[in-house]
C-alpha positions as CSV (number, residue, x, y, z in Angstrom):
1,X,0.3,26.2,-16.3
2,X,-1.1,29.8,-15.2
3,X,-0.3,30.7,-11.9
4,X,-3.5,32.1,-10.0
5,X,-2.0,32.5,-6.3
6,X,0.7,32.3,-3.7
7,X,0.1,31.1,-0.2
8,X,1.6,29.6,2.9
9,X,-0.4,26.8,4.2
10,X,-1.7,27.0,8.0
11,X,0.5,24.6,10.1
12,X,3.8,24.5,8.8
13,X,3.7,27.7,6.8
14,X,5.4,26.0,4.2
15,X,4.9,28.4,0.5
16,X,2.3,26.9,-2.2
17,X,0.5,27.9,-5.4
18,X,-2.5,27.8,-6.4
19,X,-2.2,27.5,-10.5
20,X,-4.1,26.3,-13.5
21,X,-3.3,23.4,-15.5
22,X,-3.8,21.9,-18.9
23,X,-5.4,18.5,-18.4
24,X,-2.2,16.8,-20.2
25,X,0.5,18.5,-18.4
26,X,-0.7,16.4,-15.4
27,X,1.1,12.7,-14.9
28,X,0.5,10.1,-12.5
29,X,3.8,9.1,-10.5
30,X,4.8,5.3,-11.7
31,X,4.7,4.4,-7.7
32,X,0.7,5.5,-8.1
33,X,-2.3,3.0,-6.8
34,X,-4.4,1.6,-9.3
35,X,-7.4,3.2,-10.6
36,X,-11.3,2.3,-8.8
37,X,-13.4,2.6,-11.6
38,X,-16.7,2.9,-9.5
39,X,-14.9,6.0,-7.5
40,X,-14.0,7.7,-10.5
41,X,-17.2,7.2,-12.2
42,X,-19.2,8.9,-8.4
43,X,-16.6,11.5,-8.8
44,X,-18.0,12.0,-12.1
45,X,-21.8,12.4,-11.0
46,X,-20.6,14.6,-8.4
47,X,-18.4,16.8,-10.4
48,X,-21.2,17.5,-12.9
49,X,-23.9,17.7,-10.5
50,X,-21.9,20.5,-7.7
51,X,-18.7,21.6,-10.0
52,X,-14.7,21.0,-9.6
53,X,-14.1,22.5,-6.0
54,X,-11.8,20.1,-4.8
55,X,-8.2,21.0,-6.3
56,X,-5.5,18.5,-6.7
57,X,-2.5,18.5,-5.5
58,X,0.8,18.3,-7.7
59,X,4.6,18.2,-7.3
60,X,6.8,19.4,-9.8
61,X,9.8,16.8,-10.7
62,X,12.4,16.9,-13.6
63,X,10.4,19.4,-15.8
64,X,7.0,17.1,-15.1
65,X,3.7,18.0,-12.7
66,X,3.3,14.7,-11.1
67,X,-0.4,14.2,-9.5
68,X,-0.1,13.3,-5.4
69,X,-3.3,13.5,-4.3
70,X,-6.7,13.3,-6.7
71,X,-5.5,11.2,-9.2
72,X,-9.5,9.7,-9.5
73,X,-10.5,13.9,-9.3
74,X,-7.8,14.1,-12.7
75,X,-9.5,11.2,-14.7
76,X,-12.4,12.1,-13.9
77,X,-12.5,15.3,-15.3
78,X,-10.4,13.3,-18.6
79,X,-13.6,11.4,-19.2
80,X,-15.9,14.5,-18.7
81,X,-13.5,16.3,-21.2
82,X,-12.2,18.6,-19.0
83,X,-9.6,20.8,-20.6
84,X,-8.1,22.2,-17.4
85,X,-8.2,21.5,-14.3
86,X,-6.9,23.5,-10.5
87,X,-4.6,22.3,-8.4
88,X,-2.1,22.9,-5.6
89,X,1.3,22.6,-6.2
90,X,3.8,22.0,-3.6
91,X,7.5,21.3,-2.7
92,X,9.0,18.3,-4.6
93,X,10.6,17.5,-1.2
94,X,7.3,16.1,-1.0
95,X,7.2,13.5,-4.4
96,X,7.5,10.2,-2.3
97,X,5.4,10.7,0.1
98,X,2.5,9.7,-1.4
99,X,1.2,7.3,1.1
100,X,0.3,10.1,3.4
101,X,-2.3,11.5,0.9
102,X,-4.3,9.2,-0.8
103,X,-7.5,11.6,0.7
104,X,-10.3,10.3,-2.0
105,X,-10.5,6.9,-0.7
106,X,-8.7,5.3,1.9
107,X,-6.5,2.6,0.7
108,X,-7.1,-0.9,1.8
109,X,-3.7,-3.2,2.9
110,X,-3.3,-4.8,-0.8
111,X,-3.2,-0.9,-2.2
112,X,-1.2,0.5,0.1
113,X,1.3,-2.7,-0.4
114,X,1.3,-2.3,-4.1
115,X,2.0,1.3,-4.1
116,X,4.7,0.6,-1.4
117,X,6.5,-1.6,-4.0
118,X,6.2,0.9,-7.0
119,X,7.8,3.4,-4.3
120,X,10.2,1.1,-3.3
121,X,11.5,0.5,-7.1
122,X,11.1,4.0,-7.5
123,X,14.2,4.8,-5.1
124,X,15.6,1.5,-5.9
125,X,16.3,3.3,-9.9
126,X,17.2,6.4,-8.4
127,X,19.2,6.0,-5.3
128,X,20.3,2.4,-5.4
129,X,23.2,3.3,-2.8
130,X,20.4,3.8,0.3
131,X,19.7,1.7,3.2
132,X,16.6,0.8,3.2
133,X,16.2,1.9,6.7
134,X,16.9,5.3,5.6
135,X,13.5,5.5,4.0
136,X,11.3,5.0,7.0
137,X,9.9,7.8,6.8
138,X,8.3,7.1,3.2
139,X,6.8,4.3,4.1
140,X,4.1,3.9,7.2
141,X,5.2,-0.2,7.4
142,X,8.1,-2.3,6.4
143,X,5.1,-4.9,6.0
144,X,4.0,-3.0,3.3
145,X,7.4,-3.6,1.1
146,X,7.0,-7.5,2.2
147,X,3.3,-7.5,1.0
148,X,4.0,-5.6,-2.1
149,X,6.8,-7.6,-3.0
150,X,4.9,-10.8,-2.6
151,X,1.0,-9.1,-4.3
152,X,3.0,-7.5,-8.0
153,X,6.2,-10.1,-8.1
154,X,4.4,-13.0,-7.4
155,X,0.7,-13.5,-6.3
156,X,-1.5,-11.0,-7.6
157,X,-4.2,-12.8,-5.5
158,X,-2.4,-12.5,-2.4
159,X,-5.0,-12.0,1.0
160,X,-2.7,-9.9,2.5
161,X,-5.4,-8.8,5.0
162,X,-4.9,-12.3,6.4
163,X,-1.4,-11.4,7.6
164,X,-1.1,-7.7,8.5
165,X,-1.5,-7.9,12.0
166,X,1.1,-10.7,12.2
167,X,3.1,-9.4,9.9
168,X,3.3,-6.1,12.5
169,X,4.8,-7.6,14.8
170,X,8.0,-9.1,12.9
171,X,8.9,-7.3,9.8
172,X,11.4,-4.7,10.2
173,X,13.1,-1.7,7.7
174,X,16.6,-3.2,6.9
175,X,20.1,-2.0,7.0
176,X,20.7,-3.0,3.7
177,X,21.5,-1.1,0.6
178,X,18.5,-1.0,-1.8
179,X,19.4,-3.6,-4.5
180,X,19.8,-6.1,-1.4
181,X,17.1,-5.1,0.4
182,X,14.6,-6.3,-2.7
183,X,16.3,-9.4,-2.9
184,X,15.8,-10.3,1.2
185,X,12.1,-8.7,0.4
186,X,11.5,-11.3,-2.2
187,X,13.3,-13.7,0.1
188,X,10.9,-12.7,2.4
189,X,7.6,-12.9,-0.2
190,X,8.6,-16.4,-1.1
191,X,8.3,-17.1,3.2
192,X,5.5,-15.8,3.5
193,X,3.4,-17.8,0.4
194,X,4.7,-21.2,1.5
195,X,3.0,-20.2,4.8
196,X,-0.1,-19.3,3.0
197,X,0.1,-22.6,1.0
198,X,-0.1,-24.1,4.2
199,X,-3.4,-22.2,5.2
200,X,-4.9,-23.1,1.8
201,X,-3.8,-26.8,2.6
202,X,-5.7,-26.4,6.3
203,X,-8.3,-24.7,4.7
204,X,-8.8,-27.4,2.1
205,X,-8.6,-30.2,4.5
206,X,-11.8,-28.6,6.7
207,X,-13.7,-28.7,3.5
208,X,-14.3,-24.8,4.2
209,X,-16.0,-22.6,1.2
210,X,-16.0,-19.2,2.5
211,X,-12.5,-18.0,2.1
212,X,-12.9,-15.3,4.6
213,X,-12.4,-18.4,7.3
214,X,-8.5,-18.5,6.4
215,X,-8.1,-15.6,7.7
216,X,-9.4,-17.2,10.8
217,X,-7.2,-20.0,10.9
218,X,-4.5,-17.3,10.6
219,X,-5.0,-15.8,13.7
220,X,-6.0,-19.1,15.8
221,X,-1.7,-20.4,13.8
222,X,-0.3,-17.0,15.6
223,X,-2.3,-17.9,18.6
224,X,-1.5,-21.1,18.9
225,X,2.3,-20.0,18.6
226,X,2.1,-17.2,20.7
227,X,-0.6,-17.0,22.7
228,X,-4.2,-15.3,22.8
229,X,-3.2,-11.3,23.2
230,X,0.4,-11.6,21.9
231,X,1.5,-8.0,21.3
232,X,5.0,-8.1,20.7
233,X,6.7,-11.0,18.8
234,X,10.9,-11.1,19.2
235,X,11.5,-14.2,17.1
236,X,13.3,-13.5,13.6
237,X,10.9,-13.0,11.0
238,X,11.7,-16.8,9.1
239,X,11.6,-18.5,12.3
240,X,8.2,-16.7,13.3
241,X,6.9,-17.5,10.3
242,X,8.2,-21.2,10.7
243,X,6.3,-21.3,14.1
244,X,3.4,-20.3,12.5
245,X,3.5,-22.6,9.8
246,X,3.7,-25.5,12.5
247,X,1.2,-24.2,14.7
248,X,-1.3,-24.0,11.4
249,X,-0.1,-27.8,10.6
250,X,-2.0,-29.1,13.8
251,X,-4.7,-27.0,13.7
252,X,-8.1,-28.8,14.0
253,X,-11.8,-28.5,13.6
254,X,-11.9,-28.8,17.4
255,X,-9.7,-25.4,17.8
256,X,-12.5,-23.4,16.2
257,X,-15.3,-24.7,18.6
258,X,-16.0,-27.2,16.2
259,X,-16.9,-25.2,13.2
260,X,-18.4,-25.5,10.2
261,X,-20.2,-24.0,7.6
């Protein structure tokens, strides 16, 4: 690493460096998202055609430069065969929270739930003695945990689109120490694909094609449950997603105007 410069930044005033890196002193953090091939390759037509100008930023973390934001910029410039590249480095106070850069391209709900797991297991190895409440500020939804648990531990192909904004409304952070915390969120995971079993089934029984449409009969479930603008759900998350599961049970054609495709 050569140091270039020393600054604060604008807002909080908080000191950074601007420095020079080796392209092999730079890691990803195991909690990272996974690689989109198409946005690395356009960062690599835009690179050549206009230049690096964009600097990463890094944290330093037990000897290591872990990449927090531009990890597409970093193999990008791998496959260009880049021997160095710039980047910011900043506090390591900063090393789990990731999910508030993630600037290149905005994570959809399945990335932002599988990087919330890698984060969770992350603390899980290191500080297996925290509440998981005690982490709310790492993470922007306890949904997210739920989601990840259920999209890397069990169902890769989970929609969990389908069930954010349900979801919302009735998962919470728990006051339970980390190890029992991933057991309730697998608990939890396991919940939440019978209820998805039960959409397929629906799904299946309309003679639908276009999976998009279980996401519909998703929402008409929690609106059948709760109502048409239902905001705020206080029912405990299994029983919730019990209610749902009935309502999604007597769900017919006739409750989607008579739809088909």
């Amino acid at each position: 690493m050569k140091e270039i410069a020393y600054f604060e930044d604008p807002v909080k005033g908080q000191p950074l460096k601007l420095a020079l890196f080796k392209i092999e002193e730079i890691e990803p953090p195991p909690f990272q998202r996974d690689i989109s091939e198409s946005l690395k390759k356009h960062l690599e037509m835009s690179i050549e055609k206009l230049g690096f100008l964009t600097p990463i930023v890094v944290v330093p973390k037990g000897g290591k430069y872990y990449v927090v934001d531009g990890r597409h910029r970093l193999e990008a410039m791998r496959d260009l065969g880049a021997k160095e590249i710039l980047a910011v480095v900043v506090d390591e106070s900063l090393y789990h929270y990731i999910l508030e850069f993630n600037t290149e391209k905005p994570p959809n709900v399945k990335d932002k739930s599988k990087q919330a797991y890698r984060l969770f297991m992350d603390f899980l190895k290191e500080s297996p003695d925290l509440l998981e409440e005690e982490l709310f500020t790492y993470f922007k939804e306890p949904m997210l945990i739920t989601f990840g648990f259920t999209i890397e531990e069990y169902d890769p192909r989970f929609p969990a689109s389908f069930y954010e904004s349900f979801l919302e409304k009735i998962d919470q952070f728990l006051r339970l120490p980390l190890p029992s915390a991933a057991e309730e969120r697998r608990n939890r995971a396991k919940a939440l694909l019978e209820l998805n079993q039960v959409v397929n089934e629906k799904y299946a029984e309309f003679g639908w094609e276009n999976a998009l449409l279980k996401g519909e009969i998703v929402r008409k479930a929690v609106q059948r449950a709760y109502g048409m603008r239902v905001r705020t759900i206080e029912e405990e998350f299994y029983s919730a997603l019990e209610r749902v599961k009935d309502a999604c049970n007597n769900l017919t054609l006739e409750d989607f105007g008579g739809l088909s495709e």
